[in-house]
VEXDREN-2710 file (C-alpha; in Angstrom, 1 decimal):
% VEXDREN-2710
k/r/px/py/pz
1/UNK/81.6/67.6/122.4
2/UNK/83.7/66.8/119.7
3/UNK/84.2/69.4/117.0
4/UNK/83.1/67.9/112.8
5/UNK/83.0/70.0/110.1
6/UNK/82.3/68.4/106.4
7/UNK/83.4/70.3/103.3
8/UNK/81.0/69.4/100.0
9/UNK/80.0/70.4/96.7
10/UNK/83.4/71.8/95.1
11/UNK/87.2/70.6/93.6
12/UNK/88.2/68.6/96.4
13/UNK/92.1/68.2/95.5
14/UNK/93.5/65.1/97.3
15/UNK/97.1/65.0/95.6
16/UNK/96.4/61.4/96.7
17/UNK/96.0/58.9/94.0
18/UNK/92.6/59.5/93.7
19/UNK/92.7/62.9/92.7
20/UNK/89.5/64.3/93.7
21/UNK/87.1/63.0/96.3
22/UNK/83.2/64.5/96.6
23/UNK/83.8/65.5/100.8
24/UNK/85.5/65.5/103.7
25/UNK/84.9/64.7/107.1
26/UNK/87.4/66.4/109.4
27/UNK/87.3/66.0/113.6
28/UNK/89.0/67.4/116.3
29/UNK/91.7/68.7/113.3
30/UNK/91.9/65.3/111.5
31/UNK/90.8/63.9/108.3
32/UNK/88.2/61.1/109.7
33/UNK/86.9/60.5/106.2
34/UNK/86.9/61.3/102.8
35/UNK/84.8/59.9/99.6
36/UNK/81.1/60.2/98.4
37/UNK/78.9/62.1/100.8
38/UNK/76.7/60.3/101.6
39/UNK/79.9/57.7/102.9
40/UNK/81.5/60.6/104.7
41/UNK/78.0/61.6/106.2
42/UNK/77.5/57.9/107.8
43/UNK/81.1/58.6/109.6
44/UNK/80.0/62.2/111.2
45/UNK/78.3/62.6/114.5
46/UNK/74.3/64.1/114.2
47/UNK/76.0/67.4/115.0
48/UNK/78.4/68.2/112.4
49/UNK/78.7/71.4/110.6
50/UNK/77.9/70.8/107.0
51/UNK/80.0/73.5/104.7
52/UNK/78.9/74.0/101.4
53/UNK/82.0/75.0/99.5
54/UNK/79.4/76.3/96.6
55/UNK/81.8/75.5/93.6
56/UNK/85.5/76.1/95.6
57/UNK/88.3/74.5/95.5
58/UNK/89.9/72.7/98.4
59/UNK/93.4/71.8/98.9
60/UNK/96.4/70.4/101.1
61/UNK/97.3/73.8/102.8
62/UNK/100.7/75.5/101.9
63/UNK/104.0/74.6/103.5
64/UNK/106.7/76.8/103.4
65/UNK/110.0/75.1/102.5
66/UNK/112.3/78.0/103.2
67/UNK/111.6/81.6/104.7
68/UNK/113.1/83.7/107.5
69/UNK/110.4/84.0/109.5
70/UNK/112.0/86.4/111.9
71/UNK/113.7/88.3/108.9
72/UNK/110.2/89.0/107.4
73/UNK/108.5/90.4/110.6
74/UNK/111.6/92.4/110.9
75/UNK/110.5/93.7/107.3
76/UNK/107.1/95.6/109.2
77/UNK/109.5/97.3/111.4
78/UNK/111.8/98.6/108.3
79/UNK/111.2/101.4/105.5
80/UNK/110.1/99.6/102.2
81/UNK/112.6/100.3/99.2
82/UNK/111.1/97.0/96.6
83/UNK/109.3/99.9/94.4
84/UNK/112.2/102.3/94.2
85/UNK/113.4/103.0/91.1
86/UNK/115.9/106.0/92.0
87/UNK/118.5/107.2/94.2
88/UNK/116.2/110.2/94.5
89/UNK/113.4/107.3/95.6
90/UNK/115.4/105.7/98.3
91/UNK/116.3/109.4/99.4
92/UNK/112.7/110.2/99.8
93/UNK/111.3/107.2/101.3
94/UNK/114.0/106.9/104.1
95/UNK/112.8/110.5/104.8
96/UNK/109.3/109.3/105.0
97/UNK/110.3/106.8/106.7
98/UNK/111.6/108.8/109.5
99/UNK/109.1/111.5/110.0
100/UNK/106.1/109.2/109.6
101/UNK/108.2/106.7/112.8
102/UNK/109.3/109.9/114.3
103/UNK/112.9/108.1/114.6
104/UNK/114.7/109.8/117.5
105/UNK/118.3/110.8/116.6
106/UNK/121.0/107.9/117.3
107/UNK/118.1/105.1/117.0
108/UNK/119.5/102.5/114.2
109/UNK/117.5/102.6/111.0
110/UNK/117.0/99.9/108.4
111/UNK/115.7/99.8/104.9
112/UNK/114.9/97.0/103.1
113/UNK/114.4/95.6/99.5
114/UNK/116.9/97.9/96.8
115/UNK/117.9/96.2/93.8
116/UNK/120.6/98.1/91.8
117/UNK/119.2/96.1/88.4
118/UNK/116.2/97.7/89.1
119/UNK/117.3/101.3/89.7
120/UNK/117.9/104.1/86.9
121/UNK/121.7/104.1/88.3
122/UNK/122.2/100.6/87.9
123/UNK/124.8/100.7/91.0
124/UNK/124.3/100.3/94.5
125/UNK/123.1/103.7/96.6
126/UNK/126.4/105.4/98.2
127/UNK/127.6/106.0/101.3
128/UNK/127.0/109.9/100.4
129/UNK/123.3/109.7/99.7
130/UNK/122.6/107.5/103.0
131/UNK/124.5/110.3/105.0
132/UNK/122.2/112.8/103.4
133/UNK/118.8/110.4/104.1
134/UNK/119.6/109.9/107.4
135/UNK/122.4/112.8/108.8
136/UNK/121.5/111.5/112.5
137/UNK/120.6/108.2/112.6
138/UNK/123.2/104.9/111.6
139/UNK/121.0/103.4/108.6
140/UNK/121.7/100.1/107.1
141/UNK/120.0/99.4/103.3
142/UNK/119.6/95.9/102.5
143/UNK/119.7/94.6/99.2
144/UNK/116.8/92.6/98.2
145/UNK/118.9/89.1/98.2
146/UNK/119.4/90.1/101.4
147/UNK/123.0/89.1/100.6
148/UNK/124.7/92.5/100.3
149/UNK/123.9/96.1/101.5
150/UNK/125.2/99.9/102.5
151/UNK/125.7/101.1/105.9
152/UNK/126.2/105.3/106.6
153/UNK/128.9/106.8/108.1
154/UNK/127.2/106.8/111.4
155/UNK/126.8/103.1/110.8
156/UNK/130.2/102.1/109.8
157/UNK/131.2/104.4/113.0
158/UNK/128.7/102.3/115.5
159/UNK/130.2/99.1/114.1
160/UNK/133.6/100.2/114.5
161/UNK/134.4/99.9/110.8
162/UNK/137.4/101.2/109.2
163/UNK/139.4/101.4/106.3
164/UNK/141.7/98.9/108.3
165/UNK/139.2/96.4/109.0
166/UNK/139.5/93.1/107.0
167/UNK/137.1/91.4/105.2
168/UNK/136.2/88.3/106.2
169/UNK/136.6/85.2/104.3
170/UNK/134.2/84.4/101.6
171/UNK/132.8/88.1/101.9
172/UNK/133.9/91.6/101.1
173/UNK/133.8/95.6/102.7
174/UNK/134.2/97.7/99.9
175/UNK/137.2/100.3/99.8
176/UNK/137.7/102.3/96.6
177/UNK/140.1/105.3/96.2
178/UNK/141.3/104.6/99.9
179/UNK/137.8/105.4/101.6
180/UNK/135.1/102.9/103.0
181/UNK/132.2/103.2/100.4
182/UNK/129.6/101.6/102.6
183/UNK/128.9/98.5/100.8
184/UNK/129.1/95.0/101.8
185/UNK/128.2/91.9/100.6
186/UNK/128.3/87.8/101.8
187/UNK/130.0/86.9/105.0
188/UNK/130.8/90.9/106.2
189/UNK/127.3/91.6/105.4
190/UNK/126.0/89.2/107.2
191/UNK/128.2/89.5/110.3
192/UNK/127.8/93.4/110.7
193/UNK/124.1/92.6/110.5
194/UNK/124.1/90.5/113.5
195/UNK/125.6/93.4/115.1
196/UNK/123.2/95.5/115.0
197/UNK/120.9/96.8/118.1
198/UNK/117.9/94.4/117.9
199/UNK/114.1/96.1/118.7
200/UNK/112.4/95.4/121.9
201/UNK/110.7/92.6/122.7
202/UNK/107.7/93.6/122.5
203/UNK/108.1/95.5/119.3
204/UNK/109.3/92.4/117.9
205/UNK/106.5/90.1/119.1
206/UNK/103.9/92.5/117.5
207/UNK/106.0/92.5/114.0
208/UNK/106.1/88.7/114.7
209/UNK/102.5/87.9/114.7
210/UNK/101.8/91.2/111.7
211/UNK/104.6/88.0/109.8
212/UNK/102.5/85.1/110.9
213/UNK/98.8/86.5/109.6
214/UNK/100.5/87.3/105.9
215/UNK/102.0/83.9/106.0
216/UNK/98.5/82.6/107.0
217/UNK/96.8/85.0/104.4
218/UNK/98.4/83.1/101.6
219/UNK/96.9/79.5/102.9
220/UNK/100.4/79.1/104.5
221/UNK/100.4/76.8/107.9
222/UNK/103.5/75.4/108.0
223/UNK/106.5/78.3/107.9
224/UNK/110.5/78.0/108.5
225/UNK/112.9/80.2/110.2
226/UNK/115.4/79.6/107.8
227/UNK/119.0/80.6/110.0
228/UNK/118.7/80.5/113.7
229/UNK/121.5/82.4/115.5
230/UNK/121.8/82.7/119.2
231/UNK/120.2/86.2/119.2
232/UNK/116.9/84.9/118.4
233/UNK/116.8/82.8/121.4
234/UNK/114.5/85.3/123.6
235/UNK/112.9/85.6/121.0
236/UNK/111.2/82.3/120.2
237/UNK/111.5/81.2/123.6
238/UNK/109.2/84.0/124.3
239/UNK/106.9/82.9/121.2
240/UNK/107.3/79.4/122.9
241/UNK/106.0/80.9/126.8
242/UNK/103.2/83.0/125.1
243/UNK/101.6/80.3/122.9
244/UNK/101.9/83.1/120.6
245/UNK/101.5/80.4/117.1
246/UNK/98.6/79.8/115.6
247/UNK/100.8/78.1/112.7
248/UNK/103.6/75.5/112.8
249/UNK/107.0/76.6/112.5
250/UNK/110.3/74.6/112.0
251/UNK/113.7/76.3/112.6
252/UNK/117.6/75.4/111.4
253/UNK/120.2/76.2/113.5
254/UNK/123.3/78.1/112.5
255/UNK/125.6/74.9/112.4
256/UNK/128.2/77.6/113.4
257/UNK/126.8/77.4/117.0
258/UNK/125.7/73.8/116.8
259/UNK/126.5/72.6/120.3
260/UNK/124.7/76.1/122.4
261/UNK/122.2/75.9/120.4
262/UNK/121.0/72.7/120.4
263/UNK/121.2/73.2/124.4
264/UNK/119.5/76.0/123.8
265/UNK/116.6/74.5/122.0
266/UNK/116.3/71.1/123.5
267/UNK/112.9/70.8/124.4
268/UNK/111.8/71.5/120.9
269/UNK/115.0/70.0/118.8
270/UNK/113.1/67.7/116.5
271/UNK/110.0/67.6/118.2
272/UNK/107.4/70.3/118.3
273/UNK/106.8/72.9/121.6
274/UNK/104.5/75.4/121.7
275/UNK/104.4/75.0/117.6
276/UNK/108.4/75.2/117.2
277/UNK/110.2/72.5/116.4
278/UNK/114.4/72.8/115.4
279/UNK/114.5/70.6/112.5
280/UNK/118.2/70.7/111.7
281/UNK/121.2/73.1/110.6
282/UNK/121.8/75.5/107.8
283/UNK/124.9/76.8/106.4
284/UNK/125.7/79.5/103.4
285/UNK/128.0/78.1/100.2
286/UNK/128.0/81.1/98.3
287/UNK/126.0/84.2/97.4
288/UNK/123.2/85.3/95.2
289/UNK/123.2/85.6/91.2
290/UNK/121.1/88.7/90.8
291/UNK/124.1/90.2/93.0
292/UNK/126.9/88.5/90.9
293/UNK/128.3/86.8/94.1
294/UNK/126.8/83.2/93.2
295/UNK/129.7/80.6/92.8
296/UNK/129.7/79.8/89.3
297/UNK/131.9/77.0/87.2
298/UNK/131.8/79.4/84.3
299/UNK/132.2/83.3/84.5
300/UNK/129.7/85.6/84.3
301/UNK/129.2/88.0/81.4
302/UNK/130.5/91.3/82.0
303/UNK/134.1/93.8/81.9
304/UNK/135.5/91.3/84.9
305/UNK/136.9/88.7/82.8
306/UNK/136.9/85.4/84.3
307/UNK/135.0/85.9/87.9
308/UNK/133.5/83.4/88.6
309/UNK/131.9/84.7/92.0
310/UNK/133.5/83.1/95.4
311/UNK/132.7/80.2/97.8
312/UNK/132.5/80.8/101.6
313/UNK/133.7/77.5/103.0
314/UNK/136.6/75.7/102.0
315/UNK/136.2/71.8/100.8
316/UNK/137.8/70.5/104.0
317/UNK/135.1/73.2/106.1
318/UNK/132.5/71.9/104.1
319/UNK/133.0/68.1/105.0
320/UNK/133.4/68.6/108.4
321/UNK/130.4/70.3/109.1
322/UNK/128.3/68.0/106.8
323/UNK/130.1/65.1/109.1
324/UNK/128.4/66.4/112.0
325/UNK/124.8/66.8/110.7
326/UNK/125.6/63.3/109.4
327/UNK/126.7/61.6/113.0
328/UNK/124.2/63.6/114.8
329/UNK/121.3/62.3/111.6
330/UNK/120.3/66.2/111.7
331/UNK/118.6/67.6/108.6
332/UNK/121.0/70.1/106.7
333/UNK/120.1/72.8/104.9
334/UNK/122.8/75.0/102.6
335/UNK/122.5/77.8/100.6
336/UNK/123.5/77.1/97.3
337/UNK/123.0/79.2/94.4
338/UNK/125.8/78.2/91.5
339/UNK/126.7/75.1/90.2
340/UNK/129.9/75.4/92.0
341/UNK/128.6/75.8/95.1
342/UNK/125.8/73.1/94.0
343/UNK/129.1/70.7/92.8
344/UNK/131.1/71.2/96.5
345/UNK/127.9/70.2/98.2
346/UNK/127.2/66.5/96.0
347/UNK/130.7/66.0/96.5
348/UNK/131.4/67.2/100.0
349/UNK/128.0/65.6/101.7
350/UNK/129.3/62.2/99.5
351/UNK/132.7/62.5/101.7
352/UNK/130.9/62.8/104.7
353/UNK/128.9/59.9/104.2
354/UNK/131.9/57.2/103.3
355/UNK/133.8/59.4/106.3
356/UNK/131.5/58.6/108.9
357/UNK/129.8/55.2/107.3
358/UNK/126.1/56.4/108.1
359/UNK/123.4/55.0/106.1
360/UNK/120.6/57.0/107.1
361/UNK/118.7/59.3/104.9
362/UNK/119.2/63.3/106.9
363/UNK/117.3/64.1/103.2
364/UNK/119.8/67.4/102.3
365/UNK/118.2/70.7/101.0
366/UNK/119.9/72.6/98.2
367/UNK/118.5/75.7/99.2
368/UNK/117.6/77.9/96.1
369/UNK/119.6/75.4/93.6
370/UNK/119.4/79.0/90.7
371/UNK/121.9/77.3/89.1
372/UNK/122.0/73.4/89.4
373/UNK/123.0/71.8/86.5
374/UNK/121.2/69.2/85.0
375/UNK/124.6/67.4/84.8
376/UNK/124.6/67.6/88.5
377/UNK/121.0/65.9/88.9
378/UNK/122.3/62.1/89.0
379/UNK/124.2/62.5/91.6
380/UNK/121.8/64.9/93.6
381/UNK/119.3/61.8/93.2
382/UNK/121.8/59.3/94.2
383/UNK/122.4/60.8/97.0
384/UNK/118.8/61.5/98.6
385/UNK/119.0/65.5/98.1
386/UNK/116.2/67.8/97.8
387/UNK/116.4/70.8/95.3
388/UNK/114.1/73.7/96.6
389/UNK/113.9/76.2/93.8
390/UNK/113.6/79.9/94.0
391/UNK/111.8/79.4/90.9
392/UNK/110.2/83.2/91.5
393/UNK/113.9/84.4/90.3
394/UNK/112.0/83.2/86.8
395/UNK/110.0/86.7/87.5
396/UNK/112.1/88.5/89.5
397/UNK/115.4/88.4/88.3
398/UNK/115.1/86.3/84.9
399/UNK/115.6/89.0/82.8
400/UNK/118.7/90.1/85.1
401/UNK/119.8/86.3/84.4
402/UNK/119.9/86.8/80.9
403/UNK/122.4/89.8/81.2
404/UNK/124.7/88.2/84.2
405/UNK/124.9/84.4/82.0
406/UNK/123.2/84.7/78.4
407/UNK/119.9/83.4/77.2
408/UNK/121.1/79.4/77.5
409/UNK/122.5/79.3/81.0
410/UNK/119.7/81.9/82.2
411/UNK/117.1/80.0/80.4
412/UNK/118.1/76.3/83.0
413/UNK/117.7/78.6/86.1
414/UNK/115.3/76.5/88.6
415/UNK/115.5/73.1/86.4
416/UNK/111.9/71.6/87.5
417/UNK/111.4/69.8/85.1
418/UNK/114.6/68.3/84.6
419/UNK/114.7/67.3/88.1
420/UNK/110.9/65.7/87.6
421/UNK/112.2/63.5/84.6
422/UNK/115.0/62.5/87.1
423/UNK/112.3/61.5/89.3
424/UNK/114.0/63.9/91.9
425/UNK/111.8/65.1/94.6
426/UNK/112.0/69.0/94.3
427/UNK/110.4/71.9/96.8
428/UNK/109.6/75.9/95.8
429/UNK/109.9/78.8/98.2
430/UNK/110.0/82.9/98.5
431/UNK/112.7/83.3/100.7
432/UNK/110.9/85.8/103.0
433/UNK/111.7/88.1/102.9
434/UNK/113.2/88.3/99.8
435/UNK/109.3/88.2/98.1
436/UNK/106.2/88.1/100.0
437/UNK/105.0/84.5/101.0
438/UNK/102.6/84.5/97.8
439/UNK/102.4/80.5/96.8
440/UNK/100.4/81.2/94.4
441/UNK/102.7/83.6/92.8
442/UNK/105.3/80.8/93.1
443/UNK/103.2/78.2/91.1
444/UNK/102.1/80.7/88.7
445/UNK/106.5/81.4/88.1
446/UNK/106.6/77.5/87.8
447/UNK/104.4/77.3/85.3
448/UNK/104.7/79.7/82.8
449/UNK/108.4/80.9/83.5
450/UNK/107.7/84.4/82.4
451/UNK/110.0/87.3/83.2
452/UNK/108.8/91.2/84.2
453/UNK/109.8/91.8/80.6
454/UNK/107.9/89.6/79.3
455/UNK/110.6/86.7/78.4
456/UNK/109.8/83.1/77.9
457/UNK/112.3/81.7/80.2
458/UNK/113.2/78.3/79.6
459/UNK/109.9/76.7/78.0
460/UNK/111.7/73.2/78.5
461/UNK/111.5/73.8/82.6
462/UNK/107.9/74.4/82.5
463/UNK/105.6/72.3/84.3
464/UNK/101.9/71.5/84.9
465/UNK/100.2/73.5/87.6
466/UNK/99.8/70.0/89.3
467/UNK/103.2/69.7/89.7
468/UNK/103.9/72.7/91.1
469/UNK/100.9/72.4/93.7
470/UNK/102.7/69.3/94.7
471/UNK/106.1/71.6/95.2
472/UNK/104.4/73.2/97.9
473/UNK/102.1/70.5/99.5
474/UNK/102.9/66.6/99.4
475/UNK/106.9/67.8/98.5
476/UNK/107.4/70.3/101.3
477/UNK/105.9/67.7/103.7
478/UNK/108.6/65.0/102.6
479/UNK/111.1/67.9/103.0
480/UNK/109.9/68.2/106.7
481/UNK/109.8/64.1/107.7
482/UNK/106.3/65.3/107.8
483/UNK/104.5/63.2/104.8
484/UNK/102.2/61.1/107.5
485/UNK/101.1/63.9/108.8
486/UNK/100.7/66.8/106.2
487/UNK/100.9/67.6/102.5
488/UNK/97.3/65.8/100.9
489/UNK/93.8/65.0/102.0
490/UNK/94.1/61.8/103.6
491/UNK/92.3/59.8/106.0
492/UNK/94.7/60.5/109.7
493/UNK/96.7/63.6/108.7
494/UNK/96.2/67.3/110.2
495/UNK/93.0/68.9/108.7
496/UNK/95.5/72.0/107.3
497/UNK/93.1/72.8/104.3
498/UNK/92.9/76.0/102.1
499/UNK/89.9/77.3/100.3
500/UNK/90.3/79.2/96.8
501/UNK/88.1/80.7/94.9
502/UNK/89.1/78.5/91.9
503/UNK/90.7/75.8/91.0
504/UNK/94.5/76.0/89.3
505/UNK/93.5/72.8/87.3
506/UNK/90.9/74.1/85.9
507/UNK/92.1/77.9/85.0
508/UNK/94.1/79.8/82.0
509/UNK/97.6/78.9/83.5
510/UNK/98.5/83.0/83.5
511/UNK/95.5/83.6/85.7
512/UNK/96.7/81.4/88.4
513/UNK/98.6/84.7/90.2
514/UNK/95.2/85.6/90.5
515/UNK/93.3/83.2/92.5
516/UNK/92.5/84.2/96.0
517/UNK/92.9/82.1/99.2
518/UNK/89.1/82.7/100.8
519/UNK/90.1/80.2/103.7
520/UNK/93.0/79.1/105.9
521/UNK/92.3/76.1/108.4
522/UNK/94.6/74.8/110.7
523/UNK/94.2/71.1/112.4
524/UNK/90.0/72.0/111.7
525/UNK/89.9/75.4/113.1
526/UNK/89.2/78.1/110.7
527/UNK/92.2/80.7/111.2
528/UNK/92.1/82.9/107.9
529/UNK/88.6/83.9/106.3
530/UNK/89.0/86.8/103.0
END
């Protein structure tokens, strides 16, 4: 017997031309109908469930446009430093930490979520006070950018770091008065990470699905796994075996390793198996703001006179590995945080096209665009590229923003609206693990661009709470290649649907934050219930 459900009697949010529509007739995880109900009633079976939505609202459901899926489930495994405010507070939760885990001595420890801005030091923790937090285990802190972080001694030891090791291009290990000082930032950070002892399997497969319910929670059905490296193969092929996803997930390769792992991934490369589909590559520019290591055309306020922050590729890199996503018409996605890094991207992805004379549309992400500028948004237009905002740095970070670039420069940070009058098609995201998967939170940033401190941060990049719906719904989908089948209420797409308690249209704009996500449905089958 076939399943039918029909949803009545609230805000039914199309994000289709016709805005609203009364119900909803959804079968075997479709949309069979929508209009009055009495039309969608004549289309459903004798036996379908009628759901009274008593005054609810109804919407598209969420669609992550970038996250690290696997980085946030590693978050459950790690000790929480997002509310520390102290070196003496990073001391005493890595203790907790360890006592509560019983951590056996040599077993690698990680912490997670430090911001210096935030702390009463305003530096980053030293290589001293992680020796004295963790005298018997190597421990890694990770900054919340996840950009940059400090290792111990024991770590530094594990990883066979010295004084004598060089930093890679387009990242730095930190050596002051002749000593390692634990720190490390971009492309050092990010390969020492890699090095580090993964959990067990089935640790991580628990951790993994802890990742997937939050995601779910927040009326999220569609989530990405932002940087694949070949590490995470057992992993997801394991997720693949198990039919562990409830939810749809859509990787990017590390272009670094394009050729193993597209072998590696074949049955799902473009295609969904088992709920994973590899939807194209990713690739770092530069760094974060917040940290100072964004690529910037102008300089950052500050002592250092004239830095700029650094790139990671060169130009000539940067072509060449846009010319292959190009050839091969694979999706790209590349972290770009300044408009310098922004700028070698429009210019470098225009190369690649007249290079390799292809005229199909691989629709580019800017991933996190902080700082695009709005002289840069002709060309990003021109082009096809899609500018997914970190618009949460608005909260976050804004007021940090204001200190690293002045109010003017800090106040065009996630350009919305200047990239809606462009007639751009723009994306938001929480870079999980960076902030928890809260969409809600997102559109609420979006909206009224307010800072912890209180800050109006650029008024003229506000935009309607429409809008910003539309950043995480019909947008994301168009991201994805995925605009048949997701992103509104329409006749023939996927019944993913969200239920909230009320409707953003209709609500004090500060008071979206606060809306709860009673329902999550994927493809008609209730999978989230508050």
């Amino acid at each position: 017997m076939k399943e039918e459900r029909i949803y009545y009697n609230g805000d039914i949010l199309t994000l289709e031309e016709e805005l609203y529509t009364d119900a909803v007739l959804v079968r075997d995880g479709k949309i069979v109908k929508t209009g009055t109900l009495s039309e969608v009633e004549e289309k459903a079976g004798p036996q379908a469930e009628k759901i009274n939505l008593e005054g609810k609202t109804m919407l598209p459901a969420f669609i992550d446009p970038h996250s690290h899926f696997s980085g946030y489930a590693s978050s459950f495994m790690q000790a929480d430093l997002k509310e520390t405010v102290s070196f003496d507070e990073i001391l005493e939760a890595i203790k907790h930490f360890i006592k509560k885990n019983q951590v056996p001595p040599g077993k690698w420890i990680q912490a997670n979520g430090y911001d210096q801005n935030s702390l009463e030091e305003k530096t980053h923790p030293t290589l001293e006070l992680l020796n004295q937090a963790a005298p018997n285990n190597p421990l890694l802190i990770k900054h919340a950018s996840n950009h940059m972080g400090v290792f111990n001694s024991m770590a530094l030891n594990e990883l066979g770091i010295t004084v004598d090791t060089k930093s890679p291009e387009g990242g730095r290990i930190e050596i002051k008065d002749g000593k390692l000082t634990g720190y490390m930032e971009e492309a050092a950070y990010m390969h020492y990470v890699q090095q580090i002892p993964m959990a067990t399997q089935e640790e991580f497969m628990e951790s993994l699905m802890k990742a997937q319910q939050s995601y779910i929670s927040h009326g999220i059905t569609t989530v990405q796994e932002g940087f694949v490296v070949k590490g995470l193969s057992p992993i997801y092929h394991g997720m693949m075996q198990q039919n562990m996803l409830k939810i749809d997930l859509i990787g990017y390769l590390d272009i670094s390793e394009a050729e193993e792992l597209k072998e590696e991934f074949k049955d799902c490369l473009k295609t969904y198996h088992s709920r994973i589909k590899m939807g194209g590559y990713k690739m770092f520019l530069d760094g974060s703001p917040q940290g100072r290591t964004a690529w910037m055309r102008t300089p950052y306020l500050g002592e250092e006179k004239d830095y700029r922050g650094y790139p990671v590729h060169t130009d000539e890199e940067l072509k060449e590995k846009l010319s292959v996503a190009v050839k091969e018409n694979m999706q790209i996605l590349v972290h770009c945080n300044g408009d310098a890094a922004c700028e070698q991207y429009i210019t470098e992805y225009r190369n690649a096209l007249q290079e390799t004379g292809a005229t199909h549309d691989i629709r580019p992400v800017i991933i996190h665009a902080q700082l695009l500028g709005t002289d840069q948004l002709e060309r990003v237009k021109e082009l096809h590229m899609i500018p997914s905002f970190f618009v949460a740095h608005v909260y976050y970070w804004g007021d940090v923003h204001i200190r690293n670039f002045g109010m003017e420069r800090a106040s065009a940070i996630s350009p919305a609206k200047s990239a809606q009058k462009e007639g751009i098609c723009y994306t938001f995201h929480q870079d999980s693990p960076v902030i928890e998967p809260d969409m809600l939170e997102t559109i609420w940033c979006a909206v009224n661009r307010i800072t912890r401190n209180g800050v109006l941060l650029g008024e003229q990049e506000k935009i309607t709470p429409l809008e910003a719906i539309k950043a995480v719904t019909k947008n994301a989908a168009y991201q994805y290649f995925e605009e048949d089948l997701k992103g509104t209420i329409r006749e023939g797409k996927l019944a993913d649907l969200i239920i909230l308690d009320r409707n953003p249209l209709k609500i004090d704009p500060m008071e979206i934050k606060n809306i709860q996500v009673v329902e999550t449905i994927k493809e008609g089958k209730v999978i989230f219930t508050k």
